[in-house]
N, CA, C, O and CB atoms as a CASP TS submission, in Angstrom:
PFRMAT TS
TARGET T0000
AUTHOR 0000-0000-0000
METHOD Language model
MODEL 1
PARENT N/A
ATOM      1  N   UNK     1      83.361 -79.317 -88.804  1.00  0.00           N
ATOM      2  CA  UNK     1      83.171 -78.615 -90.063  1.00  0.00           C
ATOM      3  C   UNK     1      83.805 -77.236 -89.998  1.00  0.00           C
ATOM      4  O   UNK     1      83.709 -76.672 -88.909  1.00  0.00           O
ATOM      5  CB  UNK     1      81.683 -78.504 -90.402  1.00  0.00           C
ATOM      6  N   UNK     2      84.582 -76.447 -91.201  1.00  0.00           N
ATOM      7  CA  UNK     2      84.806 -75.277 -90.915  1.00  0.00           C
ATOM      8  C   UNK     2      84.121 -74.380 -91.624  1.00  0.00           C
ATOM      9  O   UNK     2      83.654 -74.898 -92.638  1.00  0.00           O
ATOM     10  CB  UNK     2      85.936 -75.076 -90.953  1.00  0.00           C
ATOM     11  N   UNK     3      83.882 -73.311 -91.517  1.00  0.00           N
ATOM     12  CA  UNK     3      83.446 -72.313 -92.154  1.00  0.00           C
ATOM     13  C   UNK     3      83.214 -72.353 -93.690  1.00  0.00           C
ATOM     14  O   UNK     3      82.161 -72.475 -94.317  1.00  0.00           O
ATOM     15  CB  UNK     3      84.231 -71.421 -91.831  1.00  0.00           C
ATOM     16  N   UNK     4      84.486 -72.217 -94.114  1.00  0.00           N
ATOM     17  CA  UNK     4      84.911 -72.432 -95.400  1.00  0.00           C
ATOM     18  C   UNK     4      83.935 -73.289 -96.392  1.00  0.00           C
ATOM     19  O   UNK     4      83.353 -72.947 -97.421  1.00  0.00           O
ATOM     20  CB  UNK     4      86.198 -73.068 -95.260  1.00  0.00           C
ATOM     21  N   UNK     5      83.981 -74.710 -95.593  1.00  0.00           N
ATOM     22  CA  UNK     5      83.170 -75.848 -96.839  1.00  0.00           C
ATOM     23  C   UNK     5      81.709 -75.162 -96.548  1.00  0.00           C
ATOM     24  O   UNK     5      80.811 -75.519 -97.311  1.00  0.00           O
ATOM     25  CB  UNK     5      83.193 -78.064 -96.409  1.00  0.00           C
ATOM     26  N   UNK     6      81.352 -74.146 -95.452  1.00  0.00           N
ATOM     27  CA  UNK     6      80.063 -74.651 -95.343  1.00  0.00           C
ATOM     28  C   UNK     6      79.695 -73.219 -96.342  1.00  0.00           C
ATOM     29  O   UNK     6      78.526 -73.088 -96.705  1.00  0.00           O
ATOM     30  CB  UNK     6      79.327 -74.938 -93.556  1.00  0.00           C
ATOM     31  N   UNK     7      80.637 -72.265 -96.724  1.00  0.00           N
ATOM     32  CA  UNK     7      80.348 -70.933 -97.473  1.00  0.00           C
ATOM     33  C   UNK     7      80.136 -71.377 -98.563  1.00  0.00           C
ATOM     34  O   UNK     7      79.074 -71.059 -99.100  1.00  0.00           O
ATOM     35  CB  UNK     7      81.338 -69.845 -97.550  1.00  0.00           C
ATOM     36  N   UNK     8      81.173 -72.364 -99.344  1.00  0.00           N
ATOM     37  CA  UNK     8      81.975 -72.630-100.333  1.00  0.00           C
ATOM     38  C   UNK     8      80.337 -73.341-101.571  1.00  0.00           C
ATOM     39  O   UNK     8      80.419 -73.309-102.799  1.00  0.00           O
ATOM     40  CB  UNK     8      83.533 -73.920 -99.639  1.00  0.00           C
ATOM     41  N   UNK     9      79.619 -73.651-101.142  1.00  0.00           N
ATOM     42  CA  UNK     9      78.195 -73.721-101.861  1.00  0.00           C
ATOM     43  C   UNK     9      77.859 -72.743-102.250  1.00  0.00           C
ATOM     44  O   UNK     9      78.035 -72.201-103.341  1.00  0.00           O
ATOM     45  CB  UNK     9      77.141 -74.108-101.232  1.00  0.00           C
ATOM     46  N   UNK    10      77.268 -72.399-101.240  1.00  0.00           N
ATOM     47  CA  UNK    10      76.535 -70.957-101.731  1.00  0.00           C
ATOM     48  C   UNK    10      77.342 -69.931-102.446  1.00  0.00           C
ATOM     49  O   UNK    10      76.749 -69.284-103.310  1.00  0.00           O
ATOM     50  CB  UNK    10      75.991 -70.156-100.507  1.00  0.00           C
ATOM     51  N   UNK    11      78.505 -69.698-102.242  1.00  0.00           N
ATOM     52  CA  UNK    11      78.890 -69.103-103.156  1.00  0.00           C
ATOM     53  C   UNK    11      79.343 -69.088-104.681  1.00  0.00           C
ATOM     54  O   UNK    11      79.656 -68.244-105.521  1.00  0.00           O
ATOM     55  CB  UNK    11      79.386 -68.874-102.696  1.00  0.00           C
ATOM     56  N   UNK    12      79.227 -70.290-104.604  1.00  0.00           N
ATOM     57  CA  UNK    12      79.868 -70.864-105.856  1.00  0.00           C
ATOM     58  C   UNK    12      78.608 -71.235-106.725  1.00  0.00           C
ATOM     59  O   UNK    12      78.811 -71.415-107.926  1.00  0.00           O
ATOM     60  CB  UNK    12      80.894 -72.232-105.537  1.00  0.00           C
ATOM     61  N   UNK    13      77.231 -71.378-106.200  1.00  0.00           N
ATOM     62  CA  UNK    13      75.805 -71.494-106.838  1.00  0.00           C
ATOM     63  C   UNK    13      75.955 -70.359-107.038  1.00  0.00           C
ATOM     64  O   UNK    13      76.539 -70.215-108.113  1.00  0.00           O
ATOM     65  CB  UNK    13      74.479 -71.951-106.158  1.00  0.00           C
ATOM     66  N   UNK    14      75.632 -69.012-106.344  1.00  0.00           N
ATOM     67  CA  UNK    14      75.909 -67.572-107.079  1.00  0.00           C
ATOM     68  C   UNK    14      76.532 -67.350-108.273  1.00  0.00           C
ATOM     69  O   UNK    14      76.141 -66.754-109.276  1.00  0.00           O
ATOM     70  CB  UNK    14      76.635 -66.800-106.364  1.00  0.00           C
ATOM     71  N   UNK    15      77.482 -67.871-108.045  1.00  0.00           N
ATOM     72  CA  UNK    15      79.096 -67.303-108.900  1.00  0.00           C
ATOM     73  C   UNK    15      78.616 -68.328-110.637  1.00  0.00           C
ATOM     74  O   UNK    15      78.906 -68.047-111.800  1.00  0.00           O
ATOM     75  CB  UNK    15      81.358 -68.298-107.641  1.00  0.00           C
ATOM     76  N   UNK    16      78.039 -69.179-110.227  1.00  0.00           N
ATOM     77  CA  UNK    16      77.250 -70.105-111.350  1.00  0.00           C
ATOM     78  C   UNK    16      76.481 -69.652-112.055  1.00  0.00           C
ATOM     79  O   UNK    16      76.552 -69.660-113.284  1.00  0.00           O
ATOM     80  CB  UNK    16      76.541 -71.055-110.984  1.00  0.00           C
ATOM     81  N   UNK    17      75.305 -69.011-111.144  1.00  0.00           N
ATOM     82  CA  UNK    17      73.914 -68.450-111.843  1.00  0.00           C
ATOM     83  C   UNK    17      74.797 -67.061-112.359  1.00  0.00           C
ATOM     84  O   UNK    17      74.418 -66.527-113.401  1.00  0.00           O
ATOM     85  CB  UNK    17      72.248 -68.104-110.545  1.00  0.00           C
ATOM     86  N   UNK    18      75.764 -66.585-111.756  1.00  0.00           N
ATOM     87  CA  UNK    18      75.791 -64.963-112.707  1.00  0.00           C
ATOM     88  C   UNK    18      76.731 -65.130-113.750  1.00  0.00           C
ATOM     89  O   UNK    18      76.887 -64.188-114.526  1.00  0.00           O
ATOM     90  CB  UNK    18      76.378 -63.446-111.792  1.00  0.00           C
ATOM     91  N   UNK    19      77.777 -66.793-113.991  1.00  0.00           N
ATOM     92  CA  UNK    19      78.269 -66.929-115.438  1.00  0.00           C
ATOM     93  C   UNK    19      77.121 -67.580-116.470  1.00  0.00           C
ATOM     94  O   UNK    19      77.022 -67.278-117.659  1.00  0.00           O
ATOM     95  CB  UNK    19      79.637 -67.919-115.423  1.00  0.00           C
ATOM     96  N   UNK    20      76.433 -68.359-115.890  1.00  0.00           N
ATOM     97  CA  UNK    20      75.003 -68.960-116.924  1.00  0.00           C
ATOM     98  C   UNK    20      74.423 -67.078-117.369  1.00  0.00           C
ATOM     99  O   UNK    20      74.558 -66.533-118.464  1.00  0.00           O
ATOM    100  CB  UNK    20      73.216 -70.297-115.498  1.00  0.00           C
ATOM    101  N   UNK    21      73.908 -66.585-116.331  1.00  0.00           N
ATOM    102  CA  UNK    21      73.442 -65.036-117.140  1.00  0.00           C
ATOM    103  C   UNK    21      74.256 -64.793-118.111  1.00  0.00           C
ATOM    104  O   UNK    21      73.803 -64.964-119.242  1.00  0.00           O
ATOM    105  CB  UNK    21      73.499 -63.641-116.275  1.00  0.00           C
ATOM    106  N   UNK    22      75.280 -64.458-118.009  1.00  0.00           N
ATOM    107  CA  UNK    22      76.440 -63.501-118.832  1.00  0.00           C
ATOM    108  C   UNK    22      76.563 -63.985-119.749  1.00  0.00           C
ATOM    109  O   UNK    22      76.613 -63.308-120.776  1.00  0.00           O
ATOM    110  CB  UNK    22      77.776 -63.257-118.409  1.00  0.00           C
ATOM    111  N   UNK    23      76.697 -65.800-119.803  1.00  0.00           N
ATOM    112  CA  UNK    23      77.734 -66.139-120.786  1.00  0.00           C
ATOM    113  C   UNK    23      76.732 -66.862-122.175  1.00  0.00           C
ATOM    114  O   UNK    23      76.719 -66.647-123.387  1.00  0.00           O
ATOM    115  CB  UNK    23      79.004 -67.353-119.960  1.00  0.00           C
ATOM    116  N   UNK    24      75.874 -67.894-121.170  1.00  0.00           N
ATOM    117  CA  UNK    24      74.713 -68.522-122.216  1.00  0.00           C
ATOM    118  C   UNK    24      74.576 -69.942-121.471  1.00  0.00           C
ATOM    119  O   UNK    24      75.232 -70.253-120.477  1.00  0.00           O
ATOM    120  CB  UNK    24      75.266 -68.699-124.124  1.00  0.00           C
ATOM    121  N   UNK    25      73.761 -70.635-122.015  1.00  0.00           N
ATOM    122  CA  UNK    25      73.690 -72.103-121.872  1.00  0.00           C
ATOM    123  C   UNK    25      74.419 -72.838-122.259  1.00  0.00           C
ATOM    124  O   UNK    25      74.935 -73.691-121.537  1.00  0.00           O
ATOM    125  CB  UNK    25      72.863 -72.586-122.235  1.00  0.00           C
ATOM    126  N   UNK    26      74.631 -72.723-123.359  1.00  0.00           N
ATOM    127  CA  UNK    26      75.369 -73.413-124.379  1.00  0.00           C
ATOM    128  C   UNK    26      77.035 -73.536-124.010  1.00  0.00           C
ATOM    129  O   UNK    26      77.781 -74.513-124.057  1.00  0.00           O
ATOM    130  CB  UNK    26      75.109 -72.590-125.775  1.00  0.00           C
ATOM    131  N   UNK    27      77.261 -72.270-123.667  1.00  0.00           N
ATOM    132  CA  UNK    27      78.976 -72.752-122.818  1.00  0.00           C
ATOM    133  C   UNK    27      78.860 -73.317-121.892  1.00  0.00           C
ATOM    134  O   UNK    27      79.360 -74.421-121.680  1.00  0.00           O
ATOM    135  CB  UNK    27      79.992 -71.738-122.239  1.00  0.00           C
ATOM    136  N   UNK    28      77.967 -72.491-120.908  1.00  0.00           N
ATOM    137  CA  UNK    28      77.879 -73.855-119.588  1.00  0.00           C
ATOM    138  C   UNK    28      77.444 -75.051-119.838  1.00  0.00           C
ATOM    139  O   UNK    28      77.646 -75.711-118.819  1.00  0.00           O
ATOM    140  CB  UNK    28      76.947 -73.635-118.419  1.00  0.00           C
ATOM    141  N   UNK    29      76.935 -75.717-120.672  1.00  0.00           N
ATOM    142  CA  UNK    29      77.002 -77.260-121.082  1.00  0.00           C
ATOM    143  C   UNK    29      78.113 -77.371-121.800  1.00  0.00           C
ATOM    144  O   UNK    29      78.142 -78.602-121.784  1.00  0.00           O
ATOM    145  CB  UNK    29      75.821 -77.839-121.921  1.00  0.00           C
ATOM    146  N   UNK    30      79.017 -77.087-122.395  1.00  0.00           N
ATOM    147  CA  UNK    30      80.296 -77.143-123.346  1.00  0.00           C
ATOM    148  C   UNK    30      80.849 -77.427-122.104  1.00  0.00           C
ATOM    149  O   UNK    30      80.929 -78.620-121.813  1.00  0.00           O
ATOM    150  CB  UNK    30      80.921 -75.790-124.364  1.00  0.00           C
ATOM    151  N   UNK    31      81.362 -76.372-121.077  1.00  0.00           N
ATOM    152  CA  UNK    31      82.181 -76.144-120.083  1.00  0.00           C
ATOM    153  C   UNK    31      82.175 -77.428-119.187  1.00  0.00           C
ATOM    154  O   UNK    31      83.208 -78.032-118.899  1.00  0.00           O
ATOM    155  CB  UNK    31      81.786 -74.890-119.391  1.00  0.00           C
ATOM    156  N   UNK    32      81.116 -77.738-118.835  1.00  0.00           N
ATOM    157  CA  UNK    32      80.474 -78.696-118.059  1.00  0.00           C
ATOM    158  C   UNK    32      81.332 -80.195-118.346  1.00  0.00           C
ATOM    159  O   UNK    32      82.090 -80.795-117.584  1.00  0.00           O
ATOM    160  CB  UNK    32      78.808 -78.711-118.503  1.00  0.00           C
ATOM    161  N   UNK    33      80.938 -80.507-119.617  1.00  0.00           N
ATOM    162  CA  UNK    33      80.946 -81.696-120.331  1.00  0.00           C
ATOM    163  C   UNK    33      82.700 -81.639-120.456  1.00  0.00           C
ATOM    164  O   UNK    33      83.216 -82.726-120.199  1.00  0.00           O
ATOM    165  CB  UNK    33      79.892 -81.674-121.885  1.00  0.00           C
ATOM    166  N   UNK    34      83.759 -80.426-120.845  1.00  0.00           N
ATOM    167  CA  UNK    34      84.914 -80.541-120.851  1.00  0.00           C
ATOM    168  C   UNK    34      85.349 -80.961-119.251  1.00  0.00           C
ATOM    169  O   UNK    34      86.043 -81.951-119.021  1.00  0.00           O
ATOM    170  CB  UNK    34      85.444 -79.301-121.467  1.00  0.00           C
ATOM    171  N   UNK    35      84.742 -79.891-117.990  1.00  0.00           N
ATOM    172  CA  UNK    35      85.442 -81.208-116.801  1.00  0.00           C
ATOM    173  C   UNK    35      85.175 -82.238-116.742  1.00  0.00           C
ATOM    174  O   UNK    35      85.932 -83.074-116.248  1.00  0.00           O
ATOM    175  CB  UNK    35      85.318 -81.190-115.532  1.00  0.00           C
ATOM    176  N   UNK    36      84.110 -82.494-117.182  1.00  0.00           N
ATOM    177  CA  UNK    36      83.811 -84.134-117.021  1.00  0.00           C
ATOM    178  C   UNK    36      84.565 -84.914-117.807  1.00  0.00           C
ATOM    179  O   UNK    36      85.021 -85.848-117.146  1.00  0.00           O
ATOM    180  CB  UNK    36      82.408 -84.577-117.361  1.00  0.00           C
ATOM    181  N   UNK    37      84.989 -84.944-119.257  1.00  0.00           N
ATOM    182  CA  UNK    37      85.801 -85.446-119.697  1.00  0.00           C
ATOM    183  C   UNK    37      87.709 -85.416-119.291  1.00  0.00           C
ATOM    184  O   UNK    37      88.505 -86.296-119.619  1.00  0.00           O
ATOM    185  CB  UNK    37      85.342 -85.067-120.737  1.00  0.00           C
ATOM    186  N   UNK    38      87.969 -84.387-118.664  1.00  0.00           N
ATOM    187  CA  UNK    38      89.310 -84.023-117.925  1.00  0.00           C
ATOM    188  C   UNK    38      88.942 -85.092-116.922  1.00  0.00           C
ATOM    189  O   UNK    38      89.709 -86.055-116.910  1.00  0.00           O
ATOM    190  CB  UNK    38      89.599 -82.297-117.290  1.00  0.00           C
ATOM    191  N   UNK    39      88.017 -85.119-116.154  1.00  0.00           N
ATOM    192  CA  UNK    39      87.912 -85.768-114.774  1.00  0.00           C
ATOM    193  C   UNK    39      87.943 -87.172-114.793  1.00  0.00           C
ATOM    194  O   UNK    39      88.214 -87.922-113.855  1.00  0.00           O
ATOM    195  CB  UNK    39      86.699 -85.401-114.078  1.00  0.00           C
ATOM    196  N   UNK    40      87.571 -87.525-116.215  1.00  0.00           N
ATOM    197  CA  UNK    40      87.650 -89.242-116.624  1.00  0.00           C
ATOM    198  C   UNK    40      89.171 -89.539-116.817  1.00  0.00           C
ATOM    199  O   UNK    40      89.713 -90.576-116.434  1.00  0.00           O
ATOM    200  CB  UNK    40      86.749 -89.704-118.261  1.00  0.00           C
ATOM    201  N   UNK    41      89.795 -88.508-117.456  1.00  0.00           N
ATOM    202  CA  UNK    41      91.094 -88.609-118.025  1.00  0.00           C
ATOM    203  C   UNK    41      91.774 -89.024-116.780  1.00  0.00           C
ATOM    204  O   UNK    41      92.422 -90.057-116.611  1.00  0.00           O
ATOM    205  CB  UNK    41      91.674 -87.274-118.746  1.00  0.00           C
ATOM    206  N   UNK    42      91.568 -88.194-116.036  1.00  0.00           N
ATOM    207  CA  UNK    42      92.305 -88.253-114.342  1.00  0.00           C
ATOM    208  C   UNK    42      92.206 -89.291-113.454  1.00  0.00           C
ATOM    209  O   UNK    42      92.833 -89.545-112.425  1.00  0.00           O
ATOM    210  CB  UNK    42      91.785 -87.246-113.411  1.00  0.00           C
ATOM    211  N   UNK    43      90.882 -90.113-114.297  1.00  0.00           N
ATOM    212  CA  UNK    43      90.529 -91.263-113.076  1.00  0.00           C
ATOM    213  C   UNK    43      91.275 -92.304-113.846  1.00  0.00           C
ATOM    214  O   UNK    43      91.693 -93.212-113.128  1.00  0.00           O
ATOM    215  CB  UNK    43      88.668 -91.726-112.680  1.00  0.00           C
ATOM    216  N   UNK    44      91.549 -92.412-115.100  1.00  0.00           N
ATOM    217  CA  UNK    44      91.368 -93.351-116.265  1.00  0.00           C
ATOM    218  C   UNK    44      93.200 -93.215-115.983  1.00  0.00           C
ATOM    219  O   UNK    44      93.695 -94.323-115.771  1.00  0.00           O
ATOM    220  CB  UNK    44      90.336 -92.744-118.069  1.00  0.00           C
ATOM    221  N   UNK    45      93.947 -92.358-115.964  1.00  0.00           N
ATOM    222  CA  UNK    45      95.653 -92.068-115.725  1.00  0.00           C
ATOM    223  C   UNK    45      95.944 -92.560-114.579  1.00  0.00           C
ATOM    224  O   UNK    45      97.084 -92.968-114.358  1.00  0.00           O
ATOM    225  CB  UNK    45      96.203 -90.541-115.671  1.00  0.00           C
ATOM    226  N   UNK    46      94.844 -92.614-113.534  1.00  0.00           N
ATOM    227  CA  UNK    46      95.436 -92.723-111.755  1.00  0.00           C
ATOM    228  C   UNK    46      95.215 -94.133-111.780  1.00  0.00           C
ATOM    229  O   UNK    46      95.437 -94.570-110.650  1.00  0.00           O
ATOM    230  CB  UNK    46      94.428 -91.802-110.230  1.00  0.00           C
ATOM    231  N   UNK    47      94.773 -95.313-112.809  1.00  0.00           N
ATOM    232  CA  UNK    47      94.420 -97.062-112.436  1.00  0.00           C
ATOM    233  C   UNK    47      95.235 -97.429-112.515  1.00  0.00           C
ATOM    234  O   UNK    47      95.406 -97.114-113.693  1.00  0.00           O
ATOM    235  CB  UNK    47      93.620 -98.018-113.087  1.00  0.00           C
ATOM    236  N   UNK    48      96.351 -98.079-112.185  1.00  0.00           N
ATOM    237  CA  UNK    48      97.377 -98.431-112.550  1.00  0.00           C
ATOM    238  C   UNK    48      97.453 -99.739-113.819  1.00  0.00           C
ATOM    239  O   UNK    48      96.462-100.422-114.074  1.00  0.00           O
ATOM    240  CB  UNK    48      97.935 -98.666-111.304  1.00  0.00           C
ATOM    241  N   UNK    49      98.342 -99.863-114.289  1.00  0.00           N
ATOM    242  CA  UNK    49      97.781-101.029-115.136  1.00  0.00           C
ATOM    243  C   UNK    49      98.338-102.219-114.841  1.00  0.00           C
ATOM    244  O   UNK    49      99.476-102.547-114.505  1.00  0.00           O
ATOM    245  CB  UNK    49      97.950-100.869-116.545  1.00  0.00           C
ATOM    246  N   UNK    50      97.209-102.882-115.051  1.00  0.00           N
ATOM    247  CA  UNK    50      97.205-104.447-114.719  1.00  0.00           C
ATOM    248  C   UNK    50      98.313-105.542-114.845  1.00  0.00           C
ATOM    249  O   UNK    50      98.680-105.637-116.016  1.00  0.00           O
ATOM    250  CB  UNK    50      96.278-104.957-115.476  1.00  0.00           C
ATOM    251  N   UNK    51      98.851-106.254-114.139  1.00  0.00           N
ATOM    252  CA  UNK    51     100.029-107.003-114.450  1.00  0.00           C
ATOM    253  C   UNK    51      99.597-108.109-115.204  1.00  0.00           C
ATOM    254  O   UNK    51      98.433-108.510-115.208  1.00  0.00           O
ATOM    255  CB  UNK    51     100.803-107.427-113.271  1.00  0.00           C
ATOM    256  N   UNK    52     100.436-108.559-115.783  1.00  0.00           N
ATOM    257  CA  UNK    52     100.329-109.362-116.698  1.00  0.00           C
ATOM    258  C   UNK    52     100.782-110.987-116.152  1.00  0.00           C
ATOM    259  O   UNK    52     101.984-111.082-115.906  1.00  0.00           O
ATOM    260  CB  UNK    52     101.146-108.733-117.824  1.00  0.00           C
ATOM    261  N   UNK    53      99.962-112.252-115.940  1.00  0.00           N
ATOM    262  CA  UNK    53     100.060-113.494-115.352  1.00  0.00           C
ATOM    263  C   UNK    53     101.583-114.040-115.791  1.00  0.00           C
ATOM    264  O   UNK    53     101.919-114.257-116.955  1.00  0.00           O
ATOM    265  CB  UNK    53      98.787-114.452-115.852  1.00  0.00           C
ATOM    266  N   UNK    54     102.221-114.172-114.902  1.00  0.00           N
ATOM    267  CA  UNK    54     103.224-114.854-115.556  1.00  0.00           C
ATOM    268  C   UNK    54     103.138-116.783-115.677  1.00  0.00           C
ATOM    269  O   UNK    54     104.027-117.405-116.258  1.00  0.00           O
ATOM    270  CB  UNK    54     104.528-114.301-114.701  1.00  0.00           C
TER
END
């Protein structure tokens, strides 16, 4: 393990809780729900498509 992955939590839970303060709920569920939909896009582009029986 290196350092890095094992910081890379905790800081990023911080860095979370002080944009939820600042910003609202309501973007961080907006925000949320837009990677998740990017992240489908990405899985949904990378399947290749199916050949067709000849």
């Amino acid at each position: 393990m290196t350092i890095s992955g094992n910081i890379g939590g905790p800081v990023l839970s911080i860095a979370s809780g002080i944009i939820l303060d600042r910003v609202g709920e309501e973007f961080a569920i907006i925000f949320c729900a837009n990677l998740i939909a990017i992240g489908r896009i990405n899985i949904f582009s990378a399947i290749p498509p199916k050949k067709e029986l000849e």
